[in-house]
C-alpha positions as CSV (number, residue, x, y, z in Angstrom):
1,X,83.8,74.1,90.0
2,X,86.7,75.0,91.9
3,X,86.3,77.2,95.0
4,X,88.7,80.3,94.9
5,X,88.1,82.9,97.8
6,X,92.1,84.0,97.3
7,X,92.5,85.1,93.9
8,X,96.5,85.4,93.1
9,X,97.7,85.8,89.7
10,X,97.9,82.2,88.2
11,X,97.1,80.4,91.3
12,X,93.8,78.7,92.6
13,X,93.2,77.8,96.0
14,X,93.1,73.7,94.8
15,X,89.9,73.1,96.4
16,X,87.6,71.2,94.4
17,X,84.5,70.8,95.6
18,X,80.7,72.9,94.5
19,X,80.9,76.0,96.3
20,X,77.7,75.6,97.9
21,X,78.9,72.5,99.7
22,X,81.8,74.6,101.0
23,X,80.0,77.8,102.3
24,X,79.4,78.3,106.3
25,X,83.1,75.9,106.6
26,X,85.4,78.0,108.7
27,X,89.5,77.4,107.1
28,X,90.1,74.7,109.0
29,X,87.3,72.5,108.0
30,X,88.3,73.4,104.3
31,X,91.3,72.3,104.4
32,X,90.2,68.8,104.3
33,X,89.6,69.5,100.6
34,X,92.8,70.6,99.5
35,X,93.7,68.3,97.0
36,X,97.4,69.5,97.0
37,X,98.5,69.9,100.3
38,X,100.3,67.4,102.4
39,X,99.4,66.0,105.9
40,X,101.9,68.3,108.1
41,X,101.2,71.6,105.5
42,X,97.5,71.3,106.9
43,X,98.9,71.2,110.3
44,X,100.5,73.7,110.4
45,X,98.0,76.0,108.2
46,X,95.3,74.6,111.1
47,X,97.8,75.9,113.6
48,X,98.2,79.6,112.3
49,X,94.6,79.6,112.3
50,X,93.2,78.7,115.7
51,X,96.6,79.1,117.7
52,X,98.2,81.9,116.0
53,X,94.9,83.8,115.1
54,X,95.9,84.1,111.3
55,X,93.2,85.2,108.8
56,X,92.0,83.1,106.5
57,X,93.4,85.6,103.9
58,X,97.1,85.6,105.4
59,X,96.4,81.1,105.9
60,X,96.3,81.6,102.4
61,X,98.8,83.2,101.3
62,X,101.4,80.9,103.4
63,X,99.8,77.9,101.5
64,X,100.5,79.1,97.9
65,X,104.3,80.2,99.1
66,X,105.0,76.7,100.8
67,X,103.2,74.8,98.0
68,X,105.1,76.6,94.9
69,X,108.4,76.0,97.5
70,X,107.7,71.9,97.9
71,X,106.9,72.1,93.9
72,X,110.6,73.3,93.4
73,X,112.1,71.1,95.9
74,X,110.7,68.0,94.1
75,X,111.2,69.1,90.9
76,X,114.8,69.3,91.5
77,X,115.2,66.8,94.7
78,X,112.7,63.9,92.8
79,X,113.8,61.9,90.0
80,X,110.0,61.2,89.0
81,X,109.2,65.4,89.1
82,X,112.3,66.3,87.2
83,X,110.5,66.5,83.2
84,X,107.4,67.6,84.7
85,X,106.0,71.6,84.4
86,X,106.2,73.2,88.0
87,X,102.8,74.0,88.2
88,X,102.1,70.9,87.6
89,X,103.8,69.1,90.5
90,X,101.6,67.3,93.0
91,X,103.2,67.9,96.6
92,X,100.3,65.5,98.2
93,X,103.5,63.1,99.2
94,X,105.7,65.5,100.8
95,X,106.6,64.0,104.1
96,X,109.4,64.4,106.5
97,X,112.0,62.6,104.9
98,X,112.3,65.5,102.0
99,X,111.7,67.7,104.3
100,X,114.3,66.7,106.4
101,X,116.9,66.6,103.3
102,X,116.1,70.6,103.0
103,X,119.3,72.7,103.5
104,X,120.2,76.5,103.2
105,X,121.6,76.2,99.9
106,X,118.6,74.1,98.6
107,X,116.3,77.7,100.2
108,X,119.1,79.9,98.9
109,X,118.6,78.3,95.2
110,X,115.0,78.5,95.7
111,X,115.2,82.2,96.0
112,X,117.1,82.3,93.2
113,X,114.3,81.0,91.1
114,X,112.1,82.7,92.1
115,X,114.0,86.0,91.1
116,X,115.0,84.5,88.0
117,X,112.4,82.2,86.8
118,X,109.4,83.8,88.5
119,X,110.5,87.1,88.3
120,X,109.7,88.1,92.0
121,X,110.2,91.4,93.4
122,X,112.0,91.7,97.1
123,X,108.8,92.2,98.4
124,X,107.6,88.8,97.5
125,X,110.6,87.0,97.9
126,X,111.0,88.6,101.5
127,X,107.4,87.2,102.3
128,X,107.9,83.8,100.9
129,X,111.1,84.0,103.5
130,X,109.3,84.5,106.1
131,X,106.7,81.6,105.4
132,X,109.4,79.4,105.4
133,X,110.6,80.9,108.3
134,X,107.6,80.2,110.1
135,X,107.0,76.8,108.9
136,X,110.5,75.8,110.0
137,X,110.1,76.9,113.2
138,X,106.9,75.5,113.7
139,X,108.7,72.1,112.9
140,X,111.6,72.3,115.2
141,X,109.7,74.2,118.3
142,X,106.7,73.5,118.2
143,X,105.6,70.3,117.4
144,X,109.8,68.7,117.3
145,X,109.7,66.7,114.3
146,X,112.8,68.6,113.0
147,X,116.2,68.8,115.1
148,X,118.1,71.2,112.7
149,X,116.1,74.5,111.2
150,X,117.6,75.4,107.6
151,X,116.0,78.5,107.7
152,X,117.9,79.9,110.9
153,X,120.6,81.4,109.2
154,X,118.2,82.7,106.4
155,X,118.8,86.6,104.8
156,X,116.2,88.4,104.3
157,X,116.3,89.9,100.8
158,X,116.9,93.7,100.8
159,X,113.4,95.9,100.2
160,X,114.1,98.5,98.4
161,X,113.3,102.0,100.3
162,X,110.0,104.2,98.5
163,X,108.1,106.4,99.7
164,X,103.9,105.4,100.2
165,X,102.1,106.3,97.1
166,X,99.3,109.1,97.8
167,X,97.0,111.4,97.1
168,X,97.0,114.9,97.7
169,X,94.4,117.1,99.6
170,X,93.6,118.2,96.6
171,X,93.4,115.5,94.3
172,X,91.3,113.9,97.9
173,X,88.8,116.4,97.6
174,X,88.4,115.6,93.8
175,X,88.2,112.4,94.5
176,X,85.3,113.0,97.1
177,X,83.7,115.0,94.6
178,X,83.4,113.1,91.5
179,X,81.0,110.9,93.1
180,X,77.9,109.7,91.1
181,X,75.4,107.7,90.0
182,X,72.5,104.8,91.3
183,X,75.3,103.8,94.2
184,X,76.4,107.0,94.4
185,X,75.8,107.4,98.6
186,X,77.5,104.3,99.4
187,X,80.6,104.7,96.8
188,X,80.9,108.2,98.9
189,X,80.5,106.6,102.0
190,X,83.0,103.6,101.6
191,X,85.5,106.6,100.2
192,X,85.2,109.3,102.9
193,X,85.9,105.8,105.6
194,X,89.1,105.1,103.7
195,X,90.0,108.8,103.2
196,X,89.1,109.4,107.5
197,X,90.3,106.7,108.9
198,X,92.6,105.2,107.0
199,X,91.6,101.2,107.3
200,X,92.3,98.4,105.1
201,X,90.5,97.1,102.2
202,X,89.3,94.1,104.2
203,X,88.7,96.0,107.2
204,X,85.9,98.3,105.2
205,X,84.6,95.2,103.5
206,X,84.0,93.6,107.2
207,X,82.2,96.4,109.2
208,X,78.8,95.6,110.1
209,X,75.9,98.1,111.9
210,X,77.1,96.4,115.5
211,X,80.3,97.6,115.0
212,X,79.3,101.2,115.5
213,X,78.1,102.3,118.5
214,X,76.5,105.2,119.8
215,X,79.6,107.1,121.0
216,X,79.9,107.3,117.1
217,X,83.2,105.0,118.0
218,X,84.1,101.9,114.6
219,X,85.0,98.7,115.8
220,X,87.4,97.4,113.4
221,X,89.0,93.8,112.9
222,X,92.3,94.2,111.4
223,X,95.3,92.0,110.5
224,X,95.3,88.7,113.5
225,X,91.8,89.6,114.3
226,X,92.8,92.1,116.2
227,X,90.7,94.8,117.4
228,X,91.1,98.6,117.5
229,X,88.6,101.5,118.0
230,X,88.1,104.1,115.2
231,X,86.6,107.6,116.0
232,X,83.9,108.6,113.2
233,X,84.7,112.2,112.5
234,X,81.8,114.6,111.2
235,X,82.5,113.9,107.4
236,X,82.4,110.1,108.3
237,X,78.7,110.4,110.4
238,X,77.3,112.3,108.0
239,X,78.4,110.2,105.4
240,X,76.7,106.6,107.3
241,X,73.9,108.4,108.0
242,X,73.5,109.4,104.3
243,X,73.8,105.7,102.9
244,X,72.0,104.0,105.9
245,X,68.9,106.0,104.3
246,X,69.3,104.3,100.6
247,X,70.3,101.0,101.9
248,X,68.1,98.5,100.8
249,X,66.7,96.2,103.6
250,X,64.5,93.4,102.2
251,X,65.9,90.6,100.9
252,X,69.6,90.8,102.7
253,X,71.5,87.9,103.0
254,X,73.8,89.7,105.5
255,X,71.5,91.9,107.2
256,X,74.4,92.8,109.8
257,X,77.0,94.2,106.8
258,X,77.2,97.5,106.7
259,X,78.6,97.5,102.7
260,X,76.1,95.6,100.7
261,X,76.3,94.9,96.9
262,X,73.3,95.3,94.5
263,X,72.9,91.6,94.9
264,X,71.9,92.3,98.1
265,X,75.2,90.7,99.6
266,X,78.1,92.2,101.9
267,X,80.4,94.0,99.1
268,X,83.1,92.0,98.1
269,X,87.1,93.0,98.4
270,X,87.1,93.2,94.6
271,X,83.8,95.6,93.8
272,X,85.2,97.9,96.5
273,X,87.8,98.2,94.2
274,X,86.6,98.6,91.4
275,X,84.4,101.2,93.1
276,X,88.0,103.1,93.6
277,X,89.4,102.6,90.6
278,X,85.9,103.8,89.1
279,X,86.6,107.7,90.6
280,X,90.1,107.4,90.6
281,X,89.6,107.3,86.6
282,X,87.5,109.8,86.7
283,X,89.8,112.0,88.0
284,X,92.8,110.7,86.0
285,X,95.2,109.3,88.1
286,X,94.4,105.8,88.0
287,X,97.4,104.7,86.0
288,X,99.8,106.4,88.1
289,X,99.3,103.3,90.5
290,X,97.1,104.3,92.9
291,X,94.4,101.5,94.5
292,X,92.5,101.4,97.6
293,X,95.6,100.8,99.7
294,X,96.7,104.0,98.4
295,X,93.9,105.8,100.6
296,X,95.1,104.1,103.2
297,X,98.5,105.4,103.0
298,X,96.9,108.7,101.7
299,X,94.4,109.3,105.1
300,X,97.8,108.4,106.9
301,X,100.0,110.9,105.3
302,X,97.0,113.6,105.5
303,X,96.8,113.2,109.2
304,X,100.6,113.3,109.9
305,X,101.4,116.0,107.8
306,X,98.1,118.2,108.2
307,X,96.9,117.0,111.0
308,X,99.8,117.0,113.4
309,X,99.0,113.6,114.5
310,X,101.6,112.1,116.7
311,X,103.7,108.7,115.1
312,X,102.8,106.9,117.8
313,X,99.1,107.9,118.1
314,X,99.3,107.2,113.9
315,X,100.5,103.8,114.7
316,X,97.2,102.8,116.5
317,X,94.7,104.3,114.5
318,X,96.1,102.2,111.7
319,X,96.4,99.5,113.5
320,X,100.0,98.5,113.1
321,X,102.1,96.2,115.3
322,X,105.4,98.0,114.8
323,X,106.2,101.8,114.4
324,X,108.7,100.9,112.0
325,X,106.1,100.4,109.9
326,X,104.4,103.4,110.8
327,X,107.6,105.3,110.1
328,X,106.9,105.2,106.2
329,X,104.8,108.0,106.7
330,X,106.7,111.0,108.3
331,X,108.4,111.2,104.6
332,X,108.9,114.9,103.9
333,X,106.8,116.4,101.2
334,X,108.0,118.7,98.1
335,X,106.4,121.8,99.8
336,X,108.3,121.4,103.0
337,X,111.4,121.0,101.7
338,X,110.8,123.7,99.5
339,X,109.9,125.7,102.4
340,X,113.3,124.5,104.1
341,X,115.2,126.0,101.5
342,X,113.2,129.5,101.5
343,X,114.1,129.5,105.3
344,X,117.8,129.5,104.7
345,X,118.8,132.9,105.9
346,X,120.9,133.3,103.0
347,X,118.1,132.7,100.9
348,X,116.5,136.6,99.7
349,X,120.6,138.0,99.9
350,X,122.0,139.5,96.4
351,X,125.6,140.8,97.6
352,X,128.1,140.4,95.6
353,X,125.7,141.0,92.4
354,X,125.9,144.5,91.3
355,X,127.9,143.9,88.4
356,X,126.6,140.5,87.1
357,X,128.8,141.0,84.0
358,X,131.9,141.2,85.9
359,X,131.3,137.7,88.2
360,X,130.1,135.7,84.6
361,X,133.2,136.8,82.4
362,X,135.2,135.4,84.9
């Protein structure tokens, strides 16, 4: 049985060991049973997690970009690795020595296969970037077992420029009230907390009874374990108070999760979304892309274009570290550049237009 709590495409998280043997271990401890990581990769994944403050989540996700990245390197640095599948590459033996034969064109030819070969978007490509980034520096300051970082003079590839993908009030408001069946109290509640306040998937999934307090103030633990407060609006009160009334008691495992599944569990990352896709089908617009990061960006775009609400007072209730990030979200909608071009003062004149005929023969 192999233990996968970061499901990503083709990839598994290489752990193979019963899953009941591996519940209560914190990242760390795990790592001992990564059966395709090297010596200094669990060092440093052990160092994002207790020194850096990484999630588990984000731990992950620098393992599967450094481990496809040593799988390339041997495959074209290793005699032995050459005839042998990519995914199939065991990068147990990576040591320094390879690592210190890593140059910028041997990164730069990397990225190229990923674009090529694995058909990687920017997006992707810029994030594996920056776990190498991150690796190479923790290697040459850090811990000094590299004098020369091949990474230092690393591009970032270009992201392309898009606009956040959202709902509208009213498609929201559909959304809200399409709403039914046995879970039908909770599926509104875990909505109208995405819709309000704009948190992340894993944020919802993690919010337990203490986190509320009476002030009707959310504690929420975000990207880095970081903290940040949340004010529970009316709609969002009414809403916990509603499901806290149908929420079964007896028999739960995690009697401090607020989210439980009908196994009697804290509601996992994937049946929250299937919960959204669920009501975003049912009002047709699932296929057009939309997720439960899409509420996010929707209760964002709501409060900054409805709401008024300040960029930099945006930027802390979603709990981001830079306002650049923020910025994605004071994008001008249709209606107001519609409006922009009603305003023109030229914009109700007809002079010039009396004799139509006259100004089209021409």
């Amino acid at each position: 049985m192999i233990y996968q709590p970061y499901a990503r495409d083709d990839k598994e998280f290489d752990i193979k060991a019963p899953n009941y043997f591996l519940r209560g271990l914190n990242f760390v401890e795990k790592l001992s049973f990564l059966t395709q990581c090297p010596p200094i990769l669990k060092k440093f994944l052990g160092y994002l997690i207790t020194i850096k403050g990484k999630s588990e989540n984000t731990a992950g996700e620098y393992y599967f970009d450094l481990r496809t990245f040593f799988r390339y390197i041997k495959k074209v640095k290793d005699i032995d690795s050459r005839d042998v599948v990519v995914e199939k590459i065991n990068i147990q033996d990576v040591g320094m020595d390879l690592i210190k034969s890593i140059t910028l064109d041997d990164i730069y030819e990397y990225l190229n296969y990923t674009l090529g070969e694995r058909k990687n978007n920017a997006a992707t490509r810029a994030r594996k970037v920056s776990s190498l980034r991150s690796f190479f520096k923790y290697l040459t300051a850090k811990i000094n077992l590299l004098e020369i970082d091949p990474t230092k003079n690393l591009d970032t590839p270009k992201l392309k420029s898009s606009l956040p993908k959202f709902l509208t009030l009213d498609q929201s408001i559909k959304l809200l009230e399409s709403v039914s069946g046995d879970y039908r109290e909770r599926d509104y509640c875990i909505l109208v907390l995405f819709l309000n306040c704009g948190m992340r998937l894993s944020e919802l999934v993690g919010i337990n009874f203490s986190d509320i307090n009476n002030d009707n103030l959310l504690k929420i633990t975000g990207k880095g374990n970081k903290e940040r407060m949340v004010y529970l609006n009316k709609s969002c009160i009414l809403a916990i108070d509603a499901y806290k009334k149908v929420r079964p008691i007896d028999g739960i495992k995690d009697k401090d999760a607020l989210f439980v599944s009908k196994f009697k569990k804290r509601i996992s990352t994937k049946t929250v979304q299937h919960i959204v896709y669920k009501y975003l089908d049912a009002i047709g617009i699932r296929r057009q892309g939309y997720s439960a990061h899409k509420l996010r960006h929707t209760a964002a775009t709501l409060m900054y274009h409805y709401g008024g609400v300040d960029i930099r007072v945006l930027k802390e209730v979603l709990g981001h570290k830079s306002i650049d990030t923020t910025e994605i979200y004071t994008h001008v909608s249709n209606k107001q550049i519609e409006n922009a071009f009603l305003k023109n003062p030229l914009s109700n004149l007809s002079v010039g237009l009396k004799d139509k005929s006259a100004i089209y023969s021409n």
